[in-house]
DODREN-265049 format. One record per residue: x, y, z of N, C-alpha, C in turn. Coordinates in steps of 0.001 Angstrom, whole numbers, plus 524288, in hexadecimal, padded with zeros to 5 digits. Example, Ala and Ser with C-alpha at 12.3 -4.5 7.8 and 13.67 -1.06 7.14 Angstrom:
BEGIN
833867E9C681E788300C7EE6C81E78833907F31C81E78
832327F73681BA8835667FBDC81BE4832648001E81EBE
//
This chain:
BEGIN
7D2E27CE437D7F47D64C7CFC07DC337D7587CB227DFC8
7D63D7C5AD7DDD87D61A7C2177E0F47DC077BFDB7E08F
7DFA37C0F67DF687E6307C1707DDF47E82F7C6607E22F
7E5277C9B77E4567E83C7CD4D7E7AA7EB237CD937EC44
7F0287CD7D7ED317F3857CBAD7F1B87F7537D0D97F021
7FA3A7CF5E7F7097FE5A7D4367F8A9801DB7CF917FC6A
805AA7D2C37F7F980C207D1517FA28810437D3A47FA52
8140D7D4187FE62818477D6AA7FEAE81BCF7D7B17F9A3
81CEE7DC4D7F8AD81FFC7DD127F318825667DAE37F3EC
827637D7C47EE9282C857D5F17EFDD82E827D7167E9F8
833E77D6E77E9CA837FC7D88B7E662833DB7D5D87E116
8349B7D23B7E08E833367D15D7DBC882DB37D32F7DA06
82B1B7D5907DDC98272F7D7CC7DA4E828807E06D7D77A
82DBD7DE6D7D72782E367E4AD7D63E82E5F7E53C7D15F
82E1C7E2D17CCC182E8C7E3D17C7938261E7E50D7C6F9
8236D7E1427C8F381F0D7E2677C7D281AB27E5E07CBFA
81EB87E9117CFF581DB47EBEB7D25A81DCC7F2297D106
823E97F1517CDF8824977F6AB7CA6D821127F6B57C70D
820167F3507C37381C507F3FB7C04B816177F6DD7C3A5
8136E7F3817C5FB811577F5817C99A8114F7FB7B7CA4C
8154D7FF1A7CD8E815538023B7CE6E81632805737CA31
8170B804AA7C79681913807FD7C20A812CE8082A7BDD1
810CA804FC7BDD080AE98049B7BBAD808CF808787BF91
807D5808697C373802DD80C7D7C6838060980FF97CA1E
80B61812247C68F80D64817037CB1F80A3781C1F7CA58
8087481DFA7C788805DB822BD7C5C980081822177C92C
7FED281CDB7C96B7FA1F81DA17CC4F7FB3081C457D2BD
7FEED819BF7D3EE7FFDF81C617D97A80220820247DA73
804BB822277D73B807418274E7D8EE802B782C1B7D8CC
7FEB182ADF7D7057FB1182EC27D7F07F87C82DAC7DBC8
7F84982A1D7DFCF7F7B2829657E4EE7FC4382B6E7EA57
80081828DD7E70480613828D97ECD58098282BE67E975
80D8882F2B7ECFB8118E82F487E943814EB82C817E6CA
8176582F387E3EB81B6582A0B7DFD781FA5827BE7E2C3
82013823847E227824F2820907E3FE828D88236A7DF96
82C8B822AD7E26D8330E822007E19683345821C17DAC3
8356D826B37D75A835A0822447D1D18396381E627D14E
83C2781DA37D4BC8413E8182D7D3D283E2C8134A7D5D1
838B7814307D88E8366780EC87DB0D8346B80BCA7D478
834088101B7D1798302180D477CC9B8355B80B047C807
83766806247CBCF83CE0803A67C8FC83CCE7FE637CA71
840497F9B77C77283E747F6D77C9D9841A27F6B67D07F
846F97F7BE7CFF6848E87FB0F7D34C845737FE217D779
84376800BC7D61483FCA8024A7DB3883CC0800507DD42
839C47FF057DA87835757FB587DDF38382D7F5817E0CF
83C397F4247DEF483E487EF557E201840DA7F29C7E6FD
8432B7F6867E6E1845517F8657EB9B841297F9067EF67
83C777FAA57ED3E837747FAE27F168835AC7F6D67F17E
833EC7F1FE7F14D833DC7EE517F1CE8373B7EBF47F49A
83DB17ECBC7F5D6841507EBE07FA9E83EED7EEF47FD6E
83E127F44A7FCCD83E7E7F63F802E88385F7F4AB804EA
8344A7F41E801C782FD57F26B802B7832447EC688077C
833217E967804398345D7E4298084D836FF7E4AE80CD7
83BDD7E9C680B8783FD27EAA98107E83C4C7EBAE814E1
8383C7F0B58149D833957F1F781796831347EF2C8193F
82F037EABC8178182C837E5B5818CC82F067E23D81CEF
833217E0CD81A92837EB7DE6A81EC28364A7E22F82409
838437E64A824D18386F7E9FC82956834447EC7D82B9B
82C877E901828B882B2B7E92C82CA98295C7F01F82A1A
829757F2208269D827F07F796825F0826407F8CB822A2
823C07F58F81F3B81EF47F53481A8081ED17EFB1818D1
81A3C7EF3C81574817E77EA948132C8171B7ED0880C94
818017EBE78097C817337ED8F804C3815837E6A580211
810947E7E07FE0380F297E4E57FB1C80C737E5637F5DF
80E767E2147F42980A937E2B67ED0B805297E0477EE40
802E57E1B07EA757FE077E0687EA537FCCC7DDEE7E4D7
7FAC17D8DA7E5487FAF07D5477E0077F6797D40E7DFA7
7F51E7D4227DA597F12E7D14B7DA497F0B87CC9A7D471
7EED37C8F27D5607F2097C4EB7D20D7F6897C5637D1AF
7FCBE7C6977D4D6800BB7C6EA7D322801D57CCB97D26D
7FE997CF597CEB8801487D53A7CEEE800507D8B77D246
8030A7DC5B7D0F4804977E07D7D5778018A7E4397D49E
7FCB27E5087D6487F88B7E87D7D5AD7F9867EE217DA3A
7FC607EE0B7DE8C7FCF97F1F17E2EA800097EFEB7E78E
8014A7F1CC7E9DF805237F3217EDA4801917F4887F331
802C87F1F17F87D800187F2E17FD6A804B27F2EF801E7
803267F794804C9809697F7428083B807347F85080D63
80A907F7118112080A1D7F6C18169C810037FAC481787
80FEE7FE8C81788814F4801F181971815848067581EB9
8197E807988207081B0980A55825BB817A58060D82A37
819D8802E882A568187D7FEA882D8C81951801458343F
81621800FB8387A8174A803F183C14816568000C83F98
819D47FC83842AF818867F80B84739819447FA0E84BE5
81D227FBD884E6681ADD7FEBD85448818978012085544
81462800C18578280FF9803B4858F580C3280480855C6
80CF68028A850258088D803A984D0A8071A7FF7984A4E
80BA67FB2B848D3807C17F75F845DC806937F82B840D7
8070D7FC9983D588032A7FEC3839098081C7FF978332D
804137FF8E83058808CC800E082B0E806108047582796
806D08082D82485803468086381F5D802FB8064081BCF
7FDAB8072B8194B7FB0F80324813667FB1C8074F810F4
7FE298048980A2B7FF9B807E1807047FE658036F801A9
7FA59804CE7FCC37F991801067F9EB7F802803F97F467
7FA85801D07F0C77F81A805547EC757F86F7FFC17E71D
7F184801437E4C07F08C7FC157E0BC7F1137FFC77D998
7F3847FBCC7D74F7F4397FDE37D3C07EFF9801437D0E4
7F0868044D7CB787ECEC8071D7C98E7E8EE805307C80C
7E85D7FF9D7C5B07E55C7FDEC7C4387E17E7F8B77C504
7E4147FB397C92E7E2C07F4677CDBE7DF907F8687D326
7DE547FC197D3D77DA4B7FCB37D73A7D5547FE257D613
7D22D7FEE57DB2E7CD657FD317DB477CB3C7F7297D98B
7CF927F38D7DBCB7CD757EE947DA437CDCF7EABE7DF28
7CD317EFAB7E3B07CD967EBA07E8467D3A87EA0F7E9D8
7D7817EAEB7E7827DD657E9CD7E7AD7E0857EAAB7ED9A
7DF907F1227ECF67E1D87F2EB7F2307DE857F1A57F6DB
7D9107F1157F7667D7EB7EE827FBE87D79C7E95C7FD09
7D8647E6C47FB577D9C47E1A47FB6F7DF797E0957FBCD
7E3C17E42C7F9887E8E47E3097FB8F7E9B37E62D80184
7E65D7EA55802237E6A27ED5D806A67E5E47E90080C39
7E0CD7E5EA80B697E1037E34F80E237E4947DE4C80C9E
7E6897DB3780A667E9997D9CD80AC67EED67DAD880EE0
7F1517DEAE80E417F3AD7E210810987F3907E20A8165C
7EE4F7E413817807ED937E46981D887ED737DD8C81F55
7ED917D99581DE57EC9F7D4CD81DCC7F2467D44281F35
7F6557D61E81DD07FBBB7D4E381EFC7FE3F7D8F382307
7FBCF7DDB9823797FC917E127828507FAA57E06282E14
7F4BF7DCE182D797F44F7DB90830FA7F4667D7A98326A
7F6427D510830CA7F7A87CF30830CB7FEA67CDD48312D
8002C7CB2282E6F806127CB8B82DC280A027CE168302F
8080B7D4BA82E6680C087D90E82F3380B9C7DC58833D9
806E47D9D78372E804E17DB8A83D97803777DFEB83DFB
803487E36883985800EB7E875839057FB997E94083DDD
7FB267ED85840FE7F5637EE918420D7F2F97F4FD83DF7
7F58F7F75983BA67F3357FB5B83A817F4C07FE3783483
7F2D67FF6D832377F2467FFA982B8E7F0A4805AF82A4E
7F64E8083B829D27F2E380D80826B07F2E380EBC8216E
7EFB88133981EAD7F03C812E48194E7ED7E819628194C
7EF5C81AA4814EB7EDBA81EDF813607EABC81EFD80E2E
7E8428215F80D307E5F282259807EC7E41082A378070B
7E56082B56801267E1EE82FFC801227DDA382FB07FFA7
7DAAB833588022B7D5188335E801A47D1F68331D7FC88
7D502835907F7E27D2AD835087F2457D2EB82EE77F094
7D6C782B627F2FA7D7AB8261E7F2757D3F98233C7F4BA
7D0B5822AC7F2117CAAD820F37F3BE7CB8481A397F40C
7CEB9818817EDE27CF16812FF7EF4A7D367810707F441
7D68D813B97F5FF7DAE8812567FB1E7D688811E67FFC9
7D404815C2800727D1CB817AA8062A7CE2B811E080490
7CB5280EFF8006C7C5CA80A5F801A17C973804D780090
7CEF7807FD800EF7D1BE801D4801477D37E8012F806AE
7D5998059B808597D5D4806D180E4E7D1068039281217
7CC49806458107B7C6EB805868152A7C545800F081422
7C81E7FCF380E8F7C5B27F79780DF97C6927F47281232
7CDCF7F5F6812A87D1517F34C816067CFB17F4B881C47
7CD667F89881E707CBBB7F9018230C7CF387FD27824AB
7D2767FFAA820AD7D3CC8040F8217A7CF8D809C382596
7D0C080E29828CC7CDA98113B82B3D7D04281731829BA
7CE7881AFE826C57D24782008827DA7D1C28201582D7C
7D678822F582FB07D64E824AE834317D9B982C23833DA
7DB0182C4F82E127DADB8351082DFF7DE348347B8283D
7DD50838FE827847DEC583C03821F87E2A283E8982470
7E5C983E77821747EBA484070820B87EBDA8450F81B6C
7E9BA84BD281BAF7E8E584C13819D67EF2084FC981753
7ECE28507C811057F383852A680EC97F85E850C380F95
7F79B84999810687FCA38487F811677FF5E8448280E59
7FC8884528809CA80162841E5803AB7FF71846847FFE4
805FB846B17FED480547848EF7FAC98078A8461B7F47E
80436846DC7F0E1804548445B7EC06804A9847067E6FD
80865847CB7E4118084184B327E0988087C851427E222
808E1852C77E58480A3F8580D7E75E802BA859687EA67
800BD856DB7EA2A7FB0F856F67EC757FA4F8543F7F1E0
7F7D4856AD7F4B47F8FF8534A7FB777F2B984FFC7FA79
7F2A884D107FE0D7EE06847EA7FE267EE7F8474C80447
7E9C7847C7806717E8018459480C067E76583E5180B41
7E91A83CB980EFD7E8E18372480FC57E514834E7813A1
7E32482FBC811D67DEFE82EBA816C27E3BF8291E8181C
7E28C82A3281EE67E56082580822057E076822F78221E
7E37B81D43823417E100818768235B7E36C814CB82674
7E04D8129382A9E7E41680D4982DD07DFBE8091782DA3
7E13A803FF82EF97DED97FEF3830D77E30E7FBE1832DB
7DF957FA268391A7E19F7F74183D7C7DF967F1F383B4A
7E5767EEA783E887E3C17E9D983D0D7DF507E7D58409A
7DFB27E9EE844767DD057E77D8493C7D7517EB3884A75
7D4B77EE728467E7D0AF7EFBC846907CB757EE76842B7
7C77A7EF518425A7C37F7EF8283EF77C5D77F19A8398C
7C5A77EFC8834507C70A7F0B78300F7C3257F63282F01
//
């Protein structure tokens, strides 16, 4: 994992991004719901990838790949960016199927907060995880993540509802 870096997604990584997403949609979609079926094109995913950057430009998300030696092992996002009065964005990150439990997502997680609180002047970081998601919530508390309440019955997935645990970390407090 000594190759692992995060960088802003740009046009030309959309041919090996689709690929990407098209290898481990079944296994995130049994986490999140399904994206869009026109995103799984090369066509789609370059249009998200504009509006990804357009967002960026304006200051209202951060979207990034996650590489390691070069490939595209997962995806880490900084989105609903909130600057008056709050400072804060949500963290949104998902590592491919066969690439976790290898330390990936917490190490790009912090990565991440390295450019939120730094760079992007962020003070405050939320994230959600469900509670059966045992590996989200010890990638969360690596990073200095804190629950602060359960959100309960409020995703629903496959026609089944799921309670969510909230999660924040201040830049300017104890990890």
């Amino acid at each position: 994992m000594s190759g692992l870096a995060i960088r802003p997604v740009a046009a030309a990584d959309a041919p090996a991004l689709l690929r990407f997403e098209l290898e481990h949609r079944a296994y995130f979609e049994s986490w999140v719901n399904a994206r869009d079926p026109a995103f799984y094109s090369e066509q789609g995913v370059a249009a998200a990838i504009a509006a990804a950057q357009a967002a960026w430009a304006k200051d209202q998300a951060f979207q990034y790949l996650i590489l390691e030696d070069g490939r595209i092992v997962g995806r880490v996002n900084l989105t609903a960016v909130r600057r008056a009065h709050y400072h804060c964005a949500d963290l949104g990150y998902r590592i491919g199927e066969h690439d976790g439990g290898r330390g990936i997502a917490s190490r790009a997680v912090a990565l991440c907060l390295e450019q939120a609180f730094g760079p992007l002047g962020l003070g405050r970081i939320e994230a959600v995880a469900r509670p059966e998601n045992k590996g989200s919530i010890r990638v969360l508390e690596r990073n200095g993540f804190r629950q602060f309440g359960r959100s309960r019955r409020s995703f629903e997935l496959g026609g089944q509802w799921f309670d969510r645990l909230l999660f924040e970390r201040h830049r300017d407090l104890p990890a």
